[in-house]
C-alpha positions in Angstrom: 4.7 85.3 -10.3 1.9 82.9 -8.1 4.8 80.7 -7.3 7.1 83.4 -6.4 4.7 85.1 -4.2 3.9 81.9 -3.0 7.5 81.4 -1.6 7.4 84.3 -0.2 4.5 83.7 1.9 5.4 80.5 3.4 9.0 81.4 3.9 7.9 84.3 6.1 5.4 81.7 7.9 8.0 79.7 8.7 10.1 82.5 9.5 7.0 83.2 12.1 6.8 79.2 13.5 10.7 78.8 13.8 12.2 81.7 16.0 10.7 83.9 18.7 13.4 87.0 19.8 12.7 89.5 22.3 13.8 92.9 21.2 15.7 93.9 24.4 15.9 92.6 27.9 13.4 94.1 29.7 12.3 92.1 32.5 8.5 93.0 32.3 8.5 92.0 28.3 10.3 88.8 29.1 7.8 88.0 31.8 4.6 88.9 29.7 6.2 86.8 27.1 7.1 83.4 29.5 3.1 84.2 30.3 2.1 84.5 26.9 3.5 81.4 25.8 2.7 79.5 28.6 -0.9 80.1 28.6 -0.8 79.3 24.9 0.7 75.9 25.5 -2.2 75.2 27.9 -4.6 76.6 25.9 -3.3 74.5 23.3 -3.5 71.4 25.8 -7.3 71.7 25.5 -8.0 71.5 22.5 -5.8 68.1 22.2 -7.2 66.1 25.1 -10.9 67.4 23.6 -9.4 65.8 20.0 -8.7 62.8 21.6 -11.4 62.3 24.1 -14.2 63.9 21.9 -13.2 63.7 18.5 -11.5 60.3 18.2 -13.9 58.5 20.6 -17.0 60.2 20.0 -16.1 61.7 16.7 -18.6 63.5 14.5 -20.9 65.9 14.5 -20.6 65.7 18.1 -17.2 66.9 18.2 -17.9 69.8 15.9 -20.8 70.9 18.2 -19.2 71.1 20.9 -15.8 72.3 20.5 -15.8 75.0 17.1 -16.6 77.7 19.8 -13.6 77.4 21.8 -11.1 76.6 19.2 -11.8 80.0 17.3 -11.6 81.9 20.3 -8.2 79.8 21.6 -6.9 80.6 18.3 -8.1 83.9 17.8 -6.2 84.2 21.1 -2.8 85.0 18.4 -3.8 88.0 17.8 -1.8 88.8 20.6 1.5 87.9 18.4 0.9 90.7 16.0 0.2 92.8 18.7 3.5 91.7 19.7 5.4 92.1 16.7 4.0 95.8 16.1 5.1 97.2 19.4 9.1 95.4 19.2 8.1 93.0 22.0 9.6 90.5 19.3 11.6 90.5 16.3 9.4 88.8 14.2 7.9 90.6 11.0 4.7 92.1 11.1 3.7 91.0 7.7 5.1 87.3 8.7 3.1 86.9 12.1 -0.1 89.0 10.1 0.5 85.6 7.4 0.8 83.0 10.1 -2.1 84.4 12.1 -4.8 84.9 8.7 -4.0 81.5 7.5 -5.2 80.2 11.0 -8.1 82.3 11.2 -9.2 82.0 7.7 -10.6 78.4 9.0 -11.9 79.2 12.4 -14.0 81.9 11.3 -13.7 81.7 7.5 -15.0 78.2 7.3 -16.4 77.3 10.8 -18.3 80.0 11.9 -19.1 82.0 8.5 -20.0 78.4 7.2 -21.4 76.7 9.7 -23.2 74.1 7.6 -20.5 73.7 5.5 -20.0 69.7 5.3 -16.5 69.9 6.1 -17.0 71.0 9.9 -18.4 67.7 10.2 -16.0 66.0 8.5 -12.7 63.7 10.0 -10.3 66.8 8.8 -11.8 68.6 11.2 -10.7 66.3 14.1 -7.1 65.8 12.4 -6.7 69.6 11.9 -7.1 69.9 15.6 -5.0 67.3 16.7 -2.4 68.6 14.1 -2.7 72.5 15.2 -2.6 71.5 18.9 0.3 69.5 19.0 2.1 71.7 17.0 1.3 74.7 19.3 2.3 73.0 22.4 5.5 72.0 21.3 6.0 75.4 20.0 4.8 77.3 22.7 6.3 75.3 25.0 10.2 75.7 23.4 9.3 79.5 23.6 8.7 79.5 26.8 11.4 77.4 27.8 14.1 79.4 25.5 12.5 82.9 27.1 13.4 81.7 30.4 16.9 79.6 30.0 17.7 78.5 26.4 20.5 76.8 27.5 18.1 74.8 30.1 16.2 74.0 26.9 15.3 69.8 26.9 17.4 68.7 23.9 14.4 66.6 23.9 11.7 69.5 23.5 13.8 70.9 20.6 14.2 67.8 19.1 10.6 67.8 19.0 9.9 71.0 17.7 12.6 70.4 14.7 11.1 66.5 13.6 7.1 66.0 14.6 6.7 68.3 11.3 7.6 65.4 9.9 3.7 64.2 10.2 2.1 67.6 11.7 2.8 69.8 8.5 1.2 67.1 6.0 -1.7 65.9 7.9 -2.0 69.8 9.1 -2.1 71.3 5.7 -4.0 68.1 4.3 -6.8 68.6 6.4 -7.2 72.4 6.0 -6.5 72.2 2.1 -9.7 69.4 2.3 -11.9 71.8 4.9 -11.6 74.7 2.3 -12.4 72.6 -0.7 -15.2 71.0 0.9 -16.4 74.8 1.8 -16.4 75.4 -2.0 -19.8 75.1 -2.5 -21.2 76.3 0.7 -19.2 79.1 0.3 -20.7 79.9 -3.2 -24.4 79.3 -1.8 -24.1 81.7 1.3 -22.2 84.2 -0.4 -22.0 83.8 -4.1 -19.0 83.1 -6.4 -16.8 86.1 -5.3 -16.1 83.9 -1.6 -15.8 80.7 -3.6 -13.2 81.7 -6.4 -11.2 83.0 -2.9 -11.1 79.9 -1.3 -9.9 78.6 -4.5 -7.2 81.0 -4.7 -6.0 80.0 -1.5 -6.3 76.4 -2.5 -3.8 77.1 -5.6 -1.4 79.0 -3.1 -1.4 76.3 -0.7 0.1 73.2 -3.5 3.9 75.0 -4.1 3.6 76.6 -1.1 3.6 73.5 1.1 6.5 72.1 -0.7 8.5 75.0 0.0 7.6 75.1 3.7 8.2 71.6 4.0 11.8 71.6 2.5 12.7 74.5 4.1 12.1 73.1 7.2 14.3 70.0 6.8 17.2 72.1 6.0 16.6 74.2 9.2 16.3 71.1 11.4 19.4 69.9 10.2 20.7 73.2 10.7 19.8 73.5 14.7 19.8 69.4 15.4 23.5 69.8 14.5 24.3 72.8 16.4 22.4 71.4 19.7 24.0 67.6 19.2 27.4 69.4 18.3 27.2 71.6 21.9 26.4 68.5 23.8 29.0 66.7 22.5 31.5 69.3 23.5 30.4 69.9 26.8 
């Protein structure tokens, strides 16, 4: 039943990360959206160049210190995607965005500001969660707001992007937030007692099949929309 569960969860997460729809076209929807996205992929911009600049050449705890403020808040930013997805802006699932969105948040303010002492904020998966997370997101924002405004102007370039870096962004993504909880364990049990702790652990046991369904499922959908957009260029 966990593993079933389990599949259901990440399916609907990917569901979440791989198509963005808008429910009519209404030009004031479409242009909140382009905005949306856009400011996400900026956003998103931010958080790399401090990942690079502060976490890989000054590293840690400095780049703990001075950057856990303003990656909560960039990605509690998202909230704005169920927002979306309850009022029809997009066609995306409530209960699939609600999934994508928690999973996010249950770091940012699960682990790094509920735990702030918690010795995996200053840890190196803290630095390769970001870089993983932001590169992600501005591919992914970026393709959204390039589709919303011409999909057939899309780069094939940006697409083949957003179908291949999960390549390396989904392991080294979920490795480092699978290692930021488990570090947490103990914290987690100290600050708030054994409830908190046997939580995190149940998300740990959700995260082991549920990556390998995520990750499959995503190979079969690149192939999928790599041969449709190679096939359409070869015919034009």
């Amino acid at each position: 039943m966990l593993i079933i569960n389990t599949r259901i969860i990440f399916l609907t997460k990917f569901h979440y990360t791989h198509c963005i729809k808008m429910t009519s076209d209404n030009s004031g929807t479409k242009k909140f959206l382009i905005a949306y996205n856009s400011i996400s992929a900026s956003l998103w911009s931010v958080i790399f160049f401090n990942a690079i600049f502060l976490g890989l050449a000054v590293g840690q705890p400095y780049f703990f210190d001075k950057t856990n403020k303003i990656t909560t808040i960039i990605q509690c930013f998202a909230v704005i995607e169920i927002y979306n997805s309850l009022i029809g802006n997009v066609k995306t699932p409530v209960f699939t965005t609600v999934v994508q969105v928690l999973s996010r948040l249950l770091i940012v303010l699960g682990v790094c500001q509920v735990l702030p002492s918690s010795p995996a904020n200053y840890h190196w998966s803290y630095i390769t969660l970001n870089l993983s997370w932001s590169l992600t997101e501005i591919v992914r924002y970026s393709y959204y707001t390039s589709n919303l405004q011409d999909s057939s102007k899309t780069p094939k370039a940006l697409t083949w992007a957003r179908y291949t870096l999960f390549y390396v962004l989904y392991p080294t993504g979920v490795t480092s937030e699978i290692t930021m909880i488990y570090l947490s364990l103990h914290e987690a049990e100290l600050q708030y007692g054994q409830l908190y702790s046997w939580f995190l652990k149940a998300i740990l046991v959700i995260y082991i099949p549920g990556f390998y369904v995520m990750y499959t499922h995503m190979i079969r959908q690149r192939k999928k929309t790599l041969g449709k957009v190679f096939d359409s260029k070869k015919t034009d």
